[in-house]
N, C-alpha and C positions, 0 to 999 in steps of 0.2 A: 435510179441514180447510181449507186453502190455497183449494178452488172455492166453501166455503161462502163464506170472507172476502173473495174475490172477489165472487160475489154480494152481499151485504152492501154493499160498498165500494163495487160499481156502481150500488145502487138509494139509497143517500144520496146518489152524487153527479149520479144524474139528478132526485131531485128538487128538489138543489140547485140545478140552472139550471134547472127550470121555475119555479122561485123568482126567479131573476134576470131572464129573462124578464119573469114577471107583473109584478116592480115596474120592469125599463125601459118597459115597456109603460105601464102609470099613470102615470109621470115623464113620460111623453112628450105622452099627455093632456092633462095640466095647463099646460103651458108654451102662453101665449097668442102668438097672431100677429096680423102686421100687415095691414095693405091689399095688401101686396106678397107675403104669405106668410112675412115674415122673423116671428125672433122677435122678441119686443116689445123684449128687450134690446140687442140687434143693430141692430135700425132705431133706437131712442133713440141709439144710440154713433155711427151711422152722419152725425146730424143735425150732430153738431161735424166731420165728417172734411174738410168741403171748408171750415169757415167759414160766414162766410153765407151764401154758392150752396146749401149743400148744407142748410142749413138751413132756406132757401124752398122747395127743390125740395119736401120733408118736409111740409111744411106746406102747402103747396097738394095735394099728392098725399092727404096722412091726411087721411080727414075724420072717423074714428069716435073714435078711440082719444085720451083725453085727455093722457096723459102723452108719448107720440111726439109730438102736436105743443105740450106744454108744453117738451121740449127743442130743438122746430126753431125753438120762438119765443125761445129764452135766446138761442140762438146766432144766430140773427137780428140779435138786438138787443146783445149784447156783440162779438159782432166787427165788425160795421155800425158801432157806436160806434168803434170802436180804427180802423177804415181810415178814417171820415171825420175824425178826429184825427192821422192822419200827413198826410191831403192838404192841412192849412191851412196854408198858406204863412208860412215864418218857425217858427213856433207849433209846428207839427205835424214839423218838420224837425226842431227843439232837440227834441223829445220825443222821435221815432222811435226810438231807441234802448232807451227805458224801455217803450214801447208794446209794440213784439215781444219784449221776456222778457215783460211782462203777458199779451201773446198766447199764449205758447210755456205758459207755466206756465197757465193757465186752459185751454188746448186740452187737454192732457195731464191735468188735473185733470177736468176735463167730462167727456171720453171713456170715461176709466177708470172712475170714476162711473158712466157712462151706461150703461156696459156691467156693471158690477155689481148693475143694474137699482136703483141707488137714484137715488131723485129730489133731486140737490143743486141748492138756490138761491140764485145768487148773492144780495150784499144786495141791491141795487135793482134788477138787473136781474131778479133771479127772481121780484120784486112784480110788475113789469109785467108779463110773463112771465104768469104764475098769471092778473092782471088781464083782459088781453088775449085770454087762452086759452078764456073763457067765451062 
């Protein structure tokens, strides 16, 4: 009785992970990559982590994939905006302070985002963005 339930018990739980198997096997299929072999969510999150260095590097590197380089172009143009706005002189000085929470909370927002693989766009910046990307 005890070697039949044994039996039993072993041949559900091998078919149970050739089950497991089959479907990490098609999960893994499906998930698209980039120019560089990342995944496309990875390389999107990747485009905010320097600002806009890392934003250009992205975008001059991707040349297929439209949505890696509609986030290398957000960040291009939203952090570009925020650093040429702390260096004007007087102007850019009284703001600085407002600028980097804007930075801090949009980086954090972008990222996380980018890496959830949803496409968030800012208001104006993610028109041009979109605009520009074609």
């Amino acid at each position: 009785m005890t070697s039949l339930f044994l039996l039993l018990y072993s041949g559900m739980r091998i078919s149970y992970i050739r089950r497991e198997v089959k479907t990490s096997q098609t999960c893994f299929k499906k998930m698209a990559k980039s120019t560089f072999g990342l995944e496309k969510n990875v390389a999107s999150a990747l485009c905010y982590v320097l600002g806009w260095v890392s934003g250009l590097f992205f975008f001059l590197a991707e040349k297929e994939d439209k949505t890696i380089r509609f986030h290398a172009l957000q960040s291009i143009i939203f952090f570009g905006v925020l650093n040429v706005i702390v260096i004007i002189p007087f102007i850019g000085w009284t703001l600085s302070p407002f600028v980097g929470i804007v930075s801090l909370v949009g980086w954090i927002l972008l990222l996380v985002k980018a890496y959830q693989g949803q496409v968030f766009r800012l208001p104006v910046v993610g028109n041009l963005a979109e605009k520009w990307n074609k």
